[in-house]
C-alpha positions, -999 to 999 in steps of 0.1 A, spaced: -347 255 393 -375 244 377 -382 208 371 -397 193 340 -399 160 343 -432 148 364 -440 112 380 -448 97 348 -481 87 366 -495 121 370 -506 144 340 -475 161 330 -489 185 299 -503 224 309 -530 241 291 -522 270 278 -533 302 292 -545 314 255 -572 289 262 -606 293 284 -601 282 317 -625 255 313 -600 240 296 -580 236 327 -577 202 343 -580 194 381 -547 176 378 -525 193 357 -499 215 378 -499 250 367 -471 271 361 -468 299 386 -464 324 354 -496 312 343 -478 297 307 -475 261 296 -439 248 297 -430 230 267 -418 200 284 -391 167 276 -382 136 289 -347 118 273 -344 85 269 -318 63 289 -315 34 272 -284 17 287 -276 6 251 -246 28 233 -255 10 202 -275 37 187 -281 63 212 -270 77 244 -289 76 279 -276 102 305 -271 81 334 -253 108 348 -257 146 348 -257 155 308 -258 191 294 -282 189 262 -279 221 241 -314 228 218 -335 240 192 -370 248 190 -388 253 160 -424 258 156 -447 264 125 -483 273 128 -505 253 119 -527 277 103 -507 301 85 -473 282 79 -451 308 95 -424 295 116 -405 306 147 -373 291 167 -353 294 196 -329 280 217 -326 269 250 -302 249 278 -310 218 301 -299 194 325 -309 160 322 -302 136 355 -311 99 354 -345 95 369 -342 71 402 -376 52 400 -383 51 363 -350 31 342 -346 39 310 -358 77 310 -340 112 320 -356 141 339 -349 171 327 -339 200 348 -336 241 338 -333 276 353 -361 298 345 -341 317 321 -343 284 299 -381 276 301 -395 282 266 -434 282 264 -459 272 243 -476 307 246 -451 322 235 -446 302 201 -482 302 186 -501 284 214 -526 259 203 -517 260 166 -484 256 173 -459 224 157 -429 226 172 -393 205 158 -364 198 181 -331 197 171 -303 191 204 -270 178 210 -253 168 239 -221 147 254 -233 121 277 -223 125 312 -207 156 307 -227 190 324 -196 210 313 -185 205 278 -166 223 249 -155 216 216 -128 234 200 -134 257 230 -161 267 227 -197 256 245 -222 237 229 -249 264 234 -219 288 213 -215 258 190 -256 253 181 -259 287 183 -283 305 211 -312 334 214 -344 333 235 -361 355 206 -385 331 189 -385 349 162 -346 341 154 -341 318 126 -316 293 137 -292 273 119 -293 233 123 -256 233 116 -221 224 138 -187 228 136 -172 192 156 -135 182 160 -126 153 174 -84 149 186 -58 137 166 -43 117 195 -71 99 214 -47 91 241 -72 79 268 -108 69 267 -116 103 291 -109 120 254 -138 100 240 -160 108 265 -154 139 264 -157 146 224 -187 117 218 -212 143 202 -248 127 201 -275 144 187 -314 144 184 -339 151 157 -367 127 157 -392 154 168 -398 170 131 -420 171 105 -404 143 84 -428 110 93 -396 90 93 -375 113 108 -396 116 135 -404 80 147 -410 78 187 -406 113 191 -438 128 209 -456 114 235 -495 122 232 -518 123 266 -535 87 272 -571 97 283 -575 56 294 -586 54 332 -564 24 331 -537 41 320 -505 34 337 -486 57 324 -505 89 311 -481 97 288 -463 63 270 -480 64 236 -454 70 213 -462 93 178 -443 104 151 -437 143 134 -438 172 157 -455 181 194 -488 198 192 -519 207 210 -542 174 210 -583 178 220 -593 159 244 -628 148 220 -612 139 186 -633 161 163 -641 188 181 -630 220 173 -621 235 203 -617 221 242 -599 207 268 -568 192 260 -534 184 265 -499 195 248 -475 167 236 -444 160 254 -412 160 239 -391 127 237 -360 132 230 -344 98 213 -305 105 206 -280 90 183 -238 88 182 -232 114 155 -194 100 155 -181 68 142 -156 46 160 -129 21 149 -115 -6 178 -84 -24 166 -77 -56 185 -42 -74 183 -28 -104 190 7 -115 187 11 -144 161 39 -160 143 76 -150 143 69 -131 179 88 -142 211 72 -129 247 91 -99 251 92 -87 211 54 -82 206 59 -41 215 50 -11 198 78 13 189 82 37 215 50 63 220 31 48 192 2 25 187 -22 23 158 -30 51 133 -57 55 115 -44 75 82 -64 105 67 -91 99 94 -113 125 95 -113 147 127 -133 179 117 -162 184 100 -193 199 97 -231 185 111 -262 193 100 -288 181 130 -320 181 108 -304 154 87 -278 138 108 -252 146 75 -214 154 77 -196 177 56 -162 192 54 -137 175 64 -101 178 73 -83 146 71 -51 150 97 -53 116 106 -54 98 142 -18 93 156 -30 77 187 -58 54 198 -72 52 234 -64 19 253 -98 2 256 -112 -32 271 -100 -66 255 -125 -85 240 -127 -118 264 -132 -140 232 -104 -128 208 -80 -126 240 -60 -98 223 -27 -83 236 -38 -53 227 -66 -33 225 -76 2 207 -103 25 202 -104 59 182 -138 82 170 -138 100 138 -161 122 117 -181 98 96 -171 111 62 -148 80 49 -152 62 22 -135 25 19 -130 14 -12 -129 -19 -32 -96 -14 -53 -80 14 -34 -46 4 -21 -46 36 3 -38 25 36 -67 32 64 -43 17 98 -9 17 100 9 6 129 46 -7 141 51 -37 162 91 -51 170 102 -26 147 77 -43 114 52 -20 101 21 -32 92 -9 -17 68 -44 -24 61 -57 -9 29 -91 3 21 -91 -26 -5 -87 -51 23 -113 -38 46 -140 -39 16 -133 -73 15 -134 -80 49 -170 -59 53 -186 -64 20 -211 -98 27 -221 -82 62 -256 -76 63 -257 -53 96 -244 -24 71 -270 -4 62 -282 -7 25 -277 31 19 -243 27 26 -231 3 8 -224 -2 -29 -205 -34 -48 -174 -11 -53 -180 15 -16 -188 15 25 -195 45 36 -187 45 71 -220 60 93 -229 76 124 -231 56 153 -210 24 144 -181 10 157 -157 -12 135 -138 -38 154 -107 -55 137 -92 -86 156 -61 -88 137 -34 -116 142 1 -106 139 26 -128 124 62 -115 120 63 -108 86 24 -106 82 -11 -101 88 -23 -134 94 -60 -126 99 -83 -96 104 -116 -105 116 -136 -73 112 -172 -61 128 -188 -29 137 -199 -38 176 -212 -19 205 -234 3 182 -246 -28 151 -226 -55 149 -207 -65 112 -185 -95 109 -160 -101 80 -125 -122 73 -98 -115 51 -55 -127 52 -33 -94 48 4 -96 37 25 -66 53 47 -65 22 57 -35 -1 69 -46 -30 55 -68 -60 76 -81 -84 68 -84 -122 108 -97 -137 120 -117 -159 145 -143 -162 170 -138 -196 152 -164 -213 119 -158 -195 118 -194 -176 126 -200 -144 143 -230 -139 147 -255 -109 185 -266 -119 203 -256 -93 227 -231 -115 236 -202 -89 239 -195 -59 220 -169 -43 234 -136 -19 219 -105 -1 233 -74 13 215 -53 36 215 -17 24 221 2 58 217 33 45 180 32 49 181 39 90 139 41 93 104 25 82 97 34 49 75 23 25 88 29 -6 131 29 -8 130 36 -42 163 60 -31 179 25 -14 207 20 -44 238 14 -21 251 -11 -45 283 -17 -29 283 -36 2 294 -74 13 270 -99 5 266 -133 25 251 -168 13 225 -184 26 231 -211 51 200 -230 35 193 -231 -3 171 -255 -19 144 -259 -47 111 -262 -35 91 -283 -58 52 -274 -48 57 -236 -51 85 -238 -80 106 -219 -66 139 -214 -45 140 -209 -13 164 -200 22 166 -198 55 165 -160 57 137 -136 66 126 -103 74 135 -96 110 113 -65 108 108 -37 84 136 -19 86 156 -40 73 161 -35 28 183 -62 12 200 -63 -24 198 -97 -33 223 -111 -67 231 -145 -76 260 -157 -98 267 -191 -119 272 -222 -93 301 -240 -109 327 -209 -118 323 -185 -87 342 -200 -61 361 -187 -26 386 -190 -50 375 -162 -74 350 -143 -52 365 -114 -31 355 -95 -6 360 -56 -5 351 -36 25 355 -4 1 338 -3 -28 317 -39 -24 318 -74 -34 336 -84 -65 343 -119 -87 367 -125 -107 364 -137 -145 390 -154 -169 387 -153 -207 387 -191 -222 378 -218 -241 337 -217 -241 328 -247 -214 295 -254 -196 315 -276 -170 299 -286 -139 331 -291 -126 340 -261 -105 360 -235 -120 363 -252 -152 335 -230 -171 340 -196 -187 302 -189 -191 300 -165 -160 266 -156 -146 251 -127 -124 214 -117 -115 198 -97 -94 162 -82 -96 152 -61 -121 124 -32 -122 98 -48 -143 85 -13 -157 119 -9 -174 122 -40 -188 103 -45 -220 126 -62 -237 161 -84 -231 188 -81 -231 196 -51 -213 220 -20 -220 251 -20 -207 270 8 -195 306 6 -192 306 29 -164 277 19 -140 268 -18 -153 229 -24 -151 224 0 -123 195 12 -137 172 -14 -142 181 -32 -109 153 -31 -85 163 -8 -51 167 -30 -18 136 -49 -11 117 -42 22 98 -65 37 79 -90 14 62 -120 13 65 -128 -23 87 -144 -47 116 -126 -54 126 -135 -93 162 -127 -104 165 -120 -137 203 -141 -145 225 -122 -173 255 -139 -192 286 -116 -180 311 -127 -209 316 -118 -245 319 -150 -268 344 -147 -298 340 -173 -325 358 -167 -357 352 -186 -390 376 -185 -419 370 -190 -452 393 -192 -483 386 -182 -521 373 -214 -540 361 -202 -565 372 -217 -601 388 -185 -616 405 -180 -585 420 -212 -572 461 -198 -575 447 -173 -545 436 -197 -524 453 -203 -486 453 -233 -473 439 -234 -446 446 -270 -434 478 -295 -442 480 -323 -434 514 -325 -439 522 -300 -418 533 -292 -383 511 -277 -372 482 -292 -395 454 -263 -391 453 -226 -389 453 -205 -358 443 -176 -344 455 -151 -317 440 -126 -298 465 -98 -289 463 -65 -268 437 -74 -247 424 -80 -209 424 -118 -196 400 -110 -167 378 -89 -156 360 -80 -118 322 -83 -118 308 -61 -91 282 -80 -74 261 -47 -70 259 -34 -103 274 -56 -126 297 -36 -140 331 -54 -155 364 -39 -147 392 -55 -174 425 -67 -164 454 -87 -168 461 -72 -203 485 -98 -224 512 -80 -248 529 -106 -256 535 -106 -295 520 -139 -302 489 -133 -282 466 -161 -269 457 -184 -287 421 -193 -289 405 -228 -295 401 -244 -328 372 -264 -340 399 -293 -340 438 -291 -345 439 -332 -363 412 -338 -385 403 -322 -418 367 -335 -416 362 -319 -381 379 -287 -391 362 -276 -421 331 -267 -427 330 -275 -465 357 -292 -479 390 -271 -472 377 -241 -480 357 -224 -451 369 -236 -413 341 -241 -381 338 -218 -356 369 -205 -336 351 -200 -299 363 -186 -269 353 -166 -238 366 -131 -234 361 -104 -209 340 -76 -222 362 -46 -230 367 -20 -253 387 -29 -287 405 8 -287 418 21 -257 443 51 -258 476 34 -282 461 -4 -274 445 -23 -299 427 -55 -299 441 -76 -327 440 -105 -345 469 -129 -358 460 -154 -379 484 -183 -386 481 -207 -418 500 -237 -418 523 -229 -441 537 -198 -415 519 -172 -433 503 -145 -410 472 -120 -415 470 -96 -388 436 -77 -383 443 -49 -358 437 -18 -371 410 -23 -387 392 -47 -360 374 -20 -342 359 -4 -376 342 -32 -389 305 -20 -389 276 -34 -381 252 -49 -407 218 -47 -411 199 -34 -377 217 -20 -352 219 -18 -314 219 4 -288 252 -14 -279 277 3 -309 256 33 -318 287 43 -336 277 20 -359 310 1 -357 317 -27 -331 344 -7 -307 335 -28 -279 324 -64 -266 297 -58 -243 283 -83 -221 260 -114 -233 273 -109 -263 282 -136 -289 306 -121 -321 307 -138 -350 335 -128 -373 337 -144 -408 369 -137 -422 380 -145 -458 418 -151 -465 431 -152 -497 474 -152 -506 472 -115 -513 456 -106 -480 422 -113 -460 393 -105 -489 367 -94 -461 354 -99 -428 318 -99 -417 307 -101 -384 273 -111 -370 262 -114 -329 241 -144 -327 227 -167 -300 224 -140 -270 223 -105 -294 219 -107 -327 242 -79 -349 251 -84 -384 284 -65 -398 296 -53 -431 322 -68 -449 357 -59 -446 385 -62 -469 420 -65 -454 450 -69 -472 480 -91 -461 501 -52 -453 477 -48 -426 
């Protein structure tokens, strides 16, 4: 073995045997081959922050490039060394090599020679491989000076770090501050100090490349003394440590990580390709980490948990992505931070370096470590502290939220109010059986919903709130309300089958807030904002409003709006009579007050008293169909007083109003009619033709048939109806208040 490192006190350069041996000095040791060594020290720092000292036995893997100084032309090879701590100088490596290594200054172009450095290495490891292979194999290797050598690496790094012997053993460090490039090349040649003084003959400390330096500056030729090589290296990697600490929500014995997992980093770099000369990365595959390496708690955060992973250095974080960079699952909750949220967390630190930084991008670089102390509350990120330690320290804040979903819905009338009108239900949707960020497939609408224990208005953040929350994240709930004063125990059923259901009965119109007493049903439930652009919503008679109802929400820390739909059809009938001069003998009367029954009345015949409202989709089912003859009678403006029952005069009554279930006018034989009753007995029956009247004017999506076949939900019928003693003259029919449809007139004769 030869050794290259010298007591720093003695002369350690060789004059080369191209020169006369005059040149020679009394206390230079001479190589028995008669050739001067090129010759390196490497520097031991002790500090990991931006380079690596080889406290113990390190392999270091190099190139040697040199130009001449005269003519320009340039030659390179390679060779292999062993640095080993030096015992009685800290902070420098000697450097050890078998003769088959040595590489000579003769044999390069002597005195004219410039010569570049380019190594790599793994500190404290005399044995490494990457991606199997050596790191002589990986740089590339010929004792031919005349071989032109590439600068260029191939470096993975794993995609579990499962221990912190894995980072040892894949920490690539590199060196190229002996070049040509002033800046580059800072601290990278030690020149002989000619000072009888002197300490140290060789601590003055030059930039650009080793060369041949005369011992008389000026002179052309001389004694003199070749540079020595110091070799400063730098972490080629970057690293990320994630610190946890258990927050709010967590009990003792909760605050674990789902079985064989920890934090991810997600699309983290692990391959890619270096270039030496320039300390640049390229090529990356982005696997991902899986796995972090336990690592040592940081004694002032006092996490629970602490991680560290390395990574190629190509990874951009940016100030509006929503990607997410970590990922990890704690008590069965699954929590991201997004590139978004680390920008803000890093952007004011002034320890990242100018070059990498932008007002919308961090590019992540060589030879930094970020450190996030993260808080973890049970249904959030309550604060990541972030800084890039160990190698240049970064500090930053930001408050995460953990929740998927945001929620841009709309109440029917777009308020939200803070009457307490409904009452408010989930159902978890068990069909989802892992972690998942998006359950856009989670539409189990049939299920049994519960109440909360705990319901009330919260006046600062105007909104309602309950007792419930998010256990972890795999739990998804479909959440519905209905009205407050006419769903009852008595009326609300429970079906282990096919789901929830309440029950509605068709009525007089009432806004009662005494319980049971109203017929103005409501349901809600949450509602894809991208779908709706504009209430009210179609119905379908088949699946209900199944598709605009948002899927079950995972975990979430925002406000959850339910958008609250009227479930009944309102009827309300007017009736009108000719009054016009010419024809006053054709005129019905529809009020006496002489009579038994003083005003006129109206039936509704063939049709369903109830219907069930699935609480999961909102679909009505009809039943209880009345075929009795005379129908149901519906509610009269007023059955006494001629004032309160006409509109104008006695010829044209107020509105007939009542509740009914929404349904379809034909079905099969059944008919929904009309039988109109004038106080004199006579009887106008509008059945056949109540399901052709057509719509007037603009139409909906509701009756694209263009005739009103069917009530739909939230919808309010007006029918107009004009009587006269042959027959009824017309109908027309608008839907006002909730939906407005206009219909043509009708003529029906008395026959009908």
């Amino acid at each position: 073995m030869k050794n290259l490192f010298y007591p720093l006190l003695i002369a350690t350069a060789f004059v080369a045997t191209a020169c006369t041996n005059n040149q020679e000095d009394d206390v230079t040791p001479v190589d028995p081959n008669g050739k001067t060594p090129i010759s390196f020290v490497a520097e031991n720092n002790n500090q990991p922050v931006t380079r690596a000292g080889f406290d113990n036995p390190t392999k270091i893997a190099m190139h040697i490039r040199s130009n001449d100084a005269v003519t320009g032309n340039a030659k390179e090879t390679s060779t292999l060394v062993n640095a080993l701590a030096e015992e009685n100088k800290v902070g420098y490596s000697k450097i050890d090599l078998d003769d088959a290594y040595l590489r000579y200054w003769d044999d390069a172009h002597g005195r004219n020679s410039l010569l570049s450095v380019f190594a790599i290495a793994i500190p404290g490891n005399a044995a490494t491989t990457n991606n199997n292979k050596k790191l002589e194999t990986l740089l590339g290797s010929s004792s031919d000076w005349n071989t032109s050598l590439d600068e260029v690496i191939d470096w993975y790094v794993s995609s579990e770090q499962t221990s912190s012997d894995i980072l040892a053993q894949e920490d690539l460090v590199y060196s190229n501050n002996i070049q040509a490039d002033k800046d580059l090349g800072v601290d990278g040649v030690r020149s002989y100090n000619k000072e009888e003084t002197a300490t140290d003959k060789y601590t003055t400390h030059n930039n650009g490349q080793m060369k041949f330096r005369l011992d008389v500056a000026g002179d052309t030729d001389g004694p003199g003394k070749f540079d020595k090589g110091h070799l400063n290296f730098h972490h080629a990697l970057c690293r990320m440590t994630v610190n946890l600490k258990k927050g709010e929500g967590y009990g003792t014995d909760d605050f674990k990580f789902k079985d064989g997992t920890n934090v991810s980093i997600l699309k983290a770099p692990i391959w890619g390709t270096f270039n030496i000369e320039d300390g640049t990365w390229t090529a990356t595959d982005k696997t991902g980490i899986s796995k972090m390496a336990e690592t040592e708690k940081d004694k002032n955060f006092e996490p629970d948990f602490a991680f560290m992973a390395q990574m190629i250095p190509v990874y951009t974080i940016n100030s509006t992505s929503n990607d997410n960079v970590l990922s990890f699952i704690i008590g069965n909750n699954q929590y991201y931070i997004t590139q978004a949220q680390m920008f803000e967390a890093l952007k004011d630190n002034d320890k990242i370096s100018a070059d990498k930084k932008t007002s919308t991008d961090i590019l992540l670089e060589n030879g930094r470590n970020y450190v996030f102390n993260i808080t973890v509350g049970k249904t959030k990120i309550i604060n990541v502290t972030a800084s890039v330690v160990d190698w240049t320290e970064v500090e930053g804040t930001y408050d995460l939220d953990n929740h998927h979903y945001s929620f841009n819905l709309f109440e029917q009338d777009n308020k939200i109010t803070a009457d307490k009108s409904f009452k408010f239900y989930r159902y978890q949707d068990k069909t989802i059986k892992d972690i998942k960020i998006d359950a856009s497939d989670s539409k189990a609408w049939f299920g049994n919903y519960e109440q909360p224990t705990n319901f009330g208005y919260d006046d600062e953040l105007k909104a309602w709130k309950t007792d419930w929350f998010y256990e972890d994240n795999t739990k998804f709930y479909h959440f519905r309300t209905t009205s407050y004063e006419n769903v009852t125990t008595d009326n609300y059923h429970r079906d282990d089958t096919n789901g929830d259901y309440f029950t509605m009965t068709s009525g007089a119109i009432s806004t009662s807030t005494e319980a049971g007493k109203g017929t103005d049903y409501l349901w809600g439930a949450p509602l894809v904002g991208s779908l709706v652009t504009s209430l009210p919503l179609e119905y379908n008679k088949d699946n209900g409003y199944t598709y605009y109802i948002n899927p079950a929400i995972g975990s979430t820390n925002a406000t959850i709006n339910m958008t609250q739909l009227h479930m009944m059809s309102n009827i309300k009938i007017v009736l009108k009579t000719t009054g016009e001069p010419n024809d006053k003998n054709n005129a019905v009367k529809l009020y006496d007050a002489k009579a038994t029954t003083k005003g006129t009345t109206i039936a509704l015949t063939n049709f369903y008293t109830q219907g069930d409202v699935s609480m999961g989709s909102g679909k009505v089912s009809p039943k209880a169909l009345i075929t009795d003859a005379a129908g149901q009678q519906i509610t009269s403006p007023s059955d006494e007083s001629a004032s309160t029952f006409f509109a104008t005069e006695v010829t044209e009554t107020k509105e007939f109003s009542y509740s009914v279930v929404p349904q379809s006018l034909v079905e099969g034989t059944r008919k929904v009619g009309l039988i109109i009753t004038t106080p004199d007995k006579n009887q106008y029956y509008v059945v056949e033709d109540l399901s052709k009247i057509k719509v007037s004017g603009t139409t909906t999506s509701k009756n694209n048939s263009g005739m009103i076949d069917c009530w739909y939900p939230g919808h309010q019928y007006i029918y107009t109806i004009t009587l006269t003693k042959t027959g009824i003259a017309n109908i027309t029919c608008s839907v006002v208040d909730w939906v407005s449809v206009n219909a043509k007139e009708q003529t029906i004769t008395l026959e009908n």
